[in-house]
C-alpha positions as CSV (number, residue, x, y, z in Angstrom):
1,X,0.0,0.0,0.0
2,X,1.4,3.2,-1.2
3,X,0.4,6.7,0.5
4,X,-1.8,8.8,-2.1
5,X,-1.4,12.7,-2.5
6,X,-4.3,14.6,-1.8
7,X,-4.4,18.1,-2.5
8,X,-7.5,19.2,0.1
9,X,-8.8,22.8,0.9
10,X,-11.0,22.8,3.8
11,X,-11.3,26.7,3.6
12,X,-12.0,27.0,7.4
13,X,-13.5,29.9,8.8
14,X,-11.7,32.2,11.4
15,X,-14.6,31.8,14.1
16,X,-13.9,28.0,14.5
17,X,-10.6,27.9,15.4
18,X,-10.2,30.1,18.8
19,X,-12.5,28.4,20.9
20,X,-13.8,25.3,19.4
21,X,-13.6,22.1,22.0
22,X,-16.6,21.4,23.9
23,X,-14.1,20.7,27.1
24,X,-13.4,24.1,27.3
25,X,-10.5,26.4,26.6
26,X,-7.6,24.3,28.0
27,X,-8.4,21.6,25.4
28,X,-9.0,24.0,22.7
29,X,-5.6,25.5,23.0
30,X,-3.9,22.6,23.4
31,X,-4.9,21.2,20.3
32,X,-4.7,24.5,18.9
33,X,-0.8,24.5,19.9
34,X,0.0,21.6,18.3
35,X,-1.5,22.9,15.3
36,X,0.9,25.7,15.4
37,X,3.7,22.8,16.0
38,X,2.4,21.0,12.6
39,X,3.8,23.2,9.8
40,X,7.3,23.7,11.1
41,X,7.3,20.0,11.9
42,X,6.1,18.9,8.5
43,X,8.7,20.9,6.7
44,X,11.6,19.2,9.1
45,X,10.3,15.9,8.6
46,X,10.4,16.7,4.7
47,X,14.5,17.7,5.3
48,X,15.3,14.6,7.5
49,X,13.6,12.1,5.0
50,X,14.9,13.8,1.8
51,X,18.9,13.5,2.7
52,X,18.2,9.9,2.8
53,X,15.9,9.9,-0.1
54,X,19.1,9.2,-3.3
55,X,20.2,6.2,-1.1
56,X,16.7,4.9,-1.3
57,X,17.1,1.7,-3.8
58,X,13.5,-0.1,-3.2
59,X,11.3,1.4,-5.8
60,X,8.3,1.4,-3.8
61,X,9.5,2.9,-0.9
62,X,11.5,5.5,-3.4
63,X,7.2,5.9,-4.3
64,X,6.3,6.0,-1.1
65,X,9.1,8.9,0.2
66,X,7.5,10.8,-2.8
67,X,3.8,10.7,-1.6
68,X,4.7,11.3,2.0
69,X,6.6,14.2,1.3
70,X,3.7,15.3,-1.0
71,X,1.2,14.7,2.3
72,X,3.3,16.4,4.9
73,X,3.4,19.2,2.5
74,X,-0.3,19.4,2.1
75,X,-0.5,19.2,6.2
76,X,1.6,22.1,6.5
77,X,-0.4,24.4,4.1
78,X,-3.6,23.7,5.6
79,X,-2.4,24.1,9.0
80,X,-0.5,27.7,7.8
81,X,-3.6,28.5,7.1
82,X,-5.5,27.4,10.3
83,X,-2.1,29.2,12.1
84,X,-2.8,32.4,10.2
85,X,-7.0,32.1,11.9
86,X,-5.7,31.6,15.1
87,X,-3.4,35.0,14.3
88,X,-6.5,37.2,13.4
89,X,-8.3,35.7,16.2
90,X,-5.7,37.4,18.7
91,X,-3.6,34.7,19.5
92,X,0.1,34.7,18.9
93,X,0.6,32.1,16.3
94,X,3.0,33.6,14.9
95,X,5.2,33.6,17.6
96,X,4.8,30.7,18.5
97,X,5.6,29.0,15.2
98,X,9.1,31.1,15.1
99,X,10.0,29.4,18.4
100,X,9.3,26.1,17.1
101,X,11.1,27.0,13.6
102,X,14.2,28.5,15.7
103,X,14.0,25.4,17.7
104,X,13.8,22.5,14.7
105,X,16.7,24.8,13.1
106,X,18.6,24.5,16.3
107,X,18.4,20.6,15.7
108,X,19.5,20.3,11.9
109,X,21.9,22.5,12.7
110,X,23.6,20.2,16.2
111,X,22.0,16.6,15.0
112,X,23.7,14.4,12.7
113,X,21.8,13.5,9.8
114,X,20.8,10.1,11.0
115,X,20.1,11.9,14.6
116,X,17.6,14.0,12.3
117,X,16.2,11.0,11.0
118,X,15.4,9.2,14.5
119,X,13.5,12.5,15.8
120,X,10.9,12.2,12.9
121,X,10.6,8.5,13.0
122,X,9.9,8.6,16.9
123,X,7.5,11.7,16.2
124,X,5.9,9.9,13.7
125,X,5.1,6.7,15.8
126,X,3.6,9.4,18.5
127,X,1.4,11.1,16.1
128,X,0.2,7.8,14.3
129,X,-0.8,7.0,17.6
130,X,-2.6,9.9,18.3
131,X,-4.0,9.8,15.1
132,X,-5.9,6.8,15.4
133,X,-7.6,7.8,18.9
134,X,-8.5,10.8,16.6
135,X,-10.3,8.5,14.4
136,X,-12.1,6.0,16.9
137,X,-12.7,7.9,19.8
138,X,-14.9,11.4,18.4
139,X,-14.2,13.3,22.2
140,X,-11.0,14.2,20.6
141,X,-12.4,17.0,18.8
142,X,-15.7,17.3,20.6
143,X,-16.9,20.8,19.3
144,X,-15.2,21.6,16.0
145,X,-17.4,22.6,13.1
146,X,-17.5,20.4,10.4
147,X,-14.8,21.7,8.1
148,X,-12.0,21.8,11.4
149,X,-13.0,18.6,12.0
150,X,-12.6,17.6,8.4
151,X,-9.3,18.9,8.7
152,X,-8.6,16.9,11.6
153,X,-9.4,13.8,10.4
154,X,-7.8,13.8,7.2
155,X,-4.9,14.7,8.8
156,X,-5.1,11.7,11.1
157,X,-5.8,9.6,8.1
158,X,-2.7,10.4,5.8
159,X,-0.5,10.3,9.3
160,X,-2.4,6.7,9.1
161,X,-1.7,6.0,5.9
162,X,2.4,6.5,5.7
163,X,2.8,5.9,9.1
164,X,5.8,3.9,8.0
165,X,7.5,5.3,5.4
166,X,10.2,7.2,7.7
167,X,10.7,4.2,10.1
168,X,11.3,2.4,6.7
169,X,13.9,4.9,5.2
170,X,15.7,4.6,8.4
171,X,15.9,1.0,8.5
172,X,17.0,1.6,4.8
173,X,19.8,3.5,5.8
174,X,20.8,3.9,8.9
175,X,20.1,0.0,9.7
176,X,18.7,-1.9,12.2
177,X,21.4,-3.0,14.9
178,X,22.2,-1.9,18.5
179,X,23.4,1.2,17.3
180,X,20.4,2.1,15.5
181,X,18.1,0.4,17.9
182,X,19.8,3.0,20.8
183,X,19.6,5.7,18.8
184,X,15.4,5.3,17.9
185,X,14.5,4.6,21.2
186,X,16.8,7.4,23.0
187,X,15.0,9.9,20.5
188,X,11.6,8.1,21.2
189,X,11.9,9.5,25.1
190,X,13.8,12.9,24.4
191,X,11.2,13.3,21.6
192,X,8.0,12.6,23.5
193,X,9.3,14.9,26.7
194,X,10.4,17.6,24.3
195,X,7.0,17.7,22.1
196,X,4.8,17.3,25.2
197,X,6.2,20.0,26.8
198,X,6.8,22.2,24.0
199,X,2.9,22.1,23.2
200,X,1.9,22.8,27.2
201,X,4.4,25.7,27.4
202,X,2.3,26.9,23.8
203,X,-0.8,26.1,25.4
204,X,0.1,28.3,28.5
205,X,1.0,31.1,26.1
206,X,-2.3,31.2,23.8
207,X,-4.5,30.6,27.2
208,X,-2.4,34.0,28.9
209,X,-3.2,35.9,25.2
210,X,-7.1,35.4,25.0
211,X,-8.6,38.0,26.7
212,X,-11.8,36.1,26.8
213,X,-9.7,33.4,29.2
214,X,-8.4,35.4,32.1
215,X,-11.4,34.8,34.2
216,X,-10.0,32.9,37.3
217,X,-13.4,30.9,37.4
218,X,-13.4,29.7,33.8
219,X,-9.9,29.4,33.6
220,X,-10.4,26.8,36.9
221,X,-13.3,25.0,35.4
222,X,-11.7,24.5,32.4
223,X,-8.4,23.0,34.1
224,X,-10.3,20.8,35.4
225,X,-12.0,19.3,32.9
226,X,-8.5,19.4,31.1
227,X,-7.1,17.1,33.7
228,X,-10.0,15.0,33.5
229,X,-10.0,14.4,29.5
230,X,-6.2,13.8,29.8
231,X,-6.0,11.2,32.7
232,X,-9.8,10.2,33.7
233,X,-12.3,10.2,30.5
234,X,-11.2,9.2,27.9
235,X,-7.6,9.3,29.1
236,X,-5.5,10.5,26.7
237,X,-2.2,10.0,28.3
238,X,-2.5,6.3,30.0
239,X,-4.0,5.6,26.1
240,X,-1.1,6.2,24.6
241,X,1.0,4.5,27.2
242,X,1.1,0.8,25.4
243,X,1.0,1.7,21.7
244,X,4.2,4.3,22.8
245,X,6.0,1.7,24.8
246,X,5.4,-0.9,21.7
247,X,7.8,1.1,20.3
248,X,11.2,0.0,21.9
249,X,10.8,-3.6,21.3
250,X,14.1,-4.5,18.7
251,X,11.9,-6.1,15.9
252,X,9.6,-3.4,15.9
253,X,7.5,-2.3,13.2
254,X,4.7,0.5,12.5
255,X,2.3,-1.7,10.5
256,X,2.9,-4.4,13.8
257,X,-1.0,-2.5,14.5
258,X,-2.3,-2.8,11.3
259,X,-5.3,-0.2,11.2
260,X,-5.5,0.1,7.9
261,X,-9.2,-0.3,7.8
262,X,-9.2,3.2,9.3
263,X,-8.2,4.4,6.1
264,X,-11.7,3.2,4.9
265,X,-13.1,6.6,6.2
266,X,-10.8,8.4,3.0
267,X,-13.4,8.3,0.4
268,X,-16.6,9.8,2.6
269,X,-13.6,12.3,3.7
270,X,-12.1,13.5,0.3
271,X,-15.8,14.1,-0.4
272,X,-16.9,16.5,2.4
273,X,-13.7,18.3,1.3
274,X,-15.1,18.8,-2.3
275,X,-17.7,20.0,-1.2
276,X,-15.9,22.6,1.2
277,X,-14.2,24.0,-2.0
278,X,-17.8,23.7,-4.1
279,X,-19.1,26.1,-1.3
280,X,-16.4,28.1,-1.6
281,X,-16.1,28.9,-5.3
């Protein structure tokens, strides 16, 4: 199965993206702040994967490291584009996105190439993960508007969909002995910690800019429920505990949890997009 480029507008509209989830405001700009994570992190995982791409000899992986670098750059555009709604809503997107930029720079520039490499393999296991929670369990994103959702789900989807194309470069390239075993699974931990609390220190930052949030009373209710979603219902974080940890066994493979039947929901998905841009012309 080879990932598919889909060039998908979901033309969302700037009064769905600043306060959306129906948890409340914690939620919303957490999710929100990984957004803002999404199009920097796209464009790295592009750089990692193409300096490995001429050593590539399989030519359907050589296909697939096409069409995943054609997806991640369809993620990053429509996620510039929710970035730049979350901007004209007030919050500081912008910003934000030149930390993470100044920080993913900070990595090409001190990481070795295969160092590179590891980081978006491990990332990608942790989003695939999150991405099919995304797609079974709808509390994820309780309270987006059609089109966001849209966006969300198709997103989860082609995460779905090449979810081992990087991990399959790597073996490709860099191998898959102690060395390279070490070096995954160390970037698997400093990876996780890093993103996790990269997108709470972002969270903190677009809560503190919306006006709307600095009621103490809201702002407590809506920690609370935060706390609750991640740990109590549906429990986020003890979710992703065992498909995370499946991660540093030494024969391990993405497509060991084969979900493809996920990727069943493409078709009723590329056509709710069609008819966002039918709307829209």
């Amino acid at each position: 199965m080879l990932p598919v480029r889909r060039n998908l507008h979901f033309n969302l509209n700037s009064s769905s993206v600043s306060d959306w989830h129906e948890q409340g405001p914690y939620l919303t700009q957490f999710i929100n702040a990984m957004s803002i994570f999404f199009p920097e992190g796209e464009r790295y995982f592009i750089h990692t994967v193409r300096q490995y791409a001429d050593r590539v000899t399989d030519p359907d992986l050589r296909k697939a490291v096409t069409a995943f670098i054609g997806q991640e750059a369809m993620h990053g555009r429509e996620h510039d584009e929710y970035n730049r709604l979350l901007t004209e809503a007030g919050l500081p997107a912008e910003q934000v996105e030149a930390h993470v930029a100044a920080f993913l720079n900070l990595l090409k520039e001190k990481l070795p190439p295969a160092a590179q490499l590891s980081v978006t393999i491990a990332q990608e296991h942790f989003t695939a993960i999150l991405s099919e929670l995304v797609l079974t369990d709808p509390r994820l994103i309780a309270g987006a508007d059609r089109r966001l959702s849209s966006l969300w789900r198709w997103h989860a989807l082609e995460e779905t969909e090449h979810k081992a194309v990087a991990f399959d470069v790597y073996e490709s390239v860099v191998g898959r002995g102690v060395r390279a075993y070490m070096l995954r699974t160390t970037s698997m931990v400093l990876t996780t910690a890093g993103f996790l609390g990269l997108v709470l220190f972002y969270q903190q930052r677009l809560l503190k800019a919306d006006d709307q949030r600095r009621r103490t009373d809201r702002q407590s209710r809506g920690l609370g429920r935060f706390v609750n979603f991640m740990f109590r219902s549906p429990a986020l974080l003890p979710r992703l505990a065992m498909p995370w940890l499946s991660y540093f066994r030494p024969g391990f493979h993405p497509w060991d949890h084969d979900n493809r039947y996920l990727l069943e929901q493409m078709s009723d998905l590329v056509a709710e997009a069609e008819g966002y841009r039918r709307e829209a012309a």
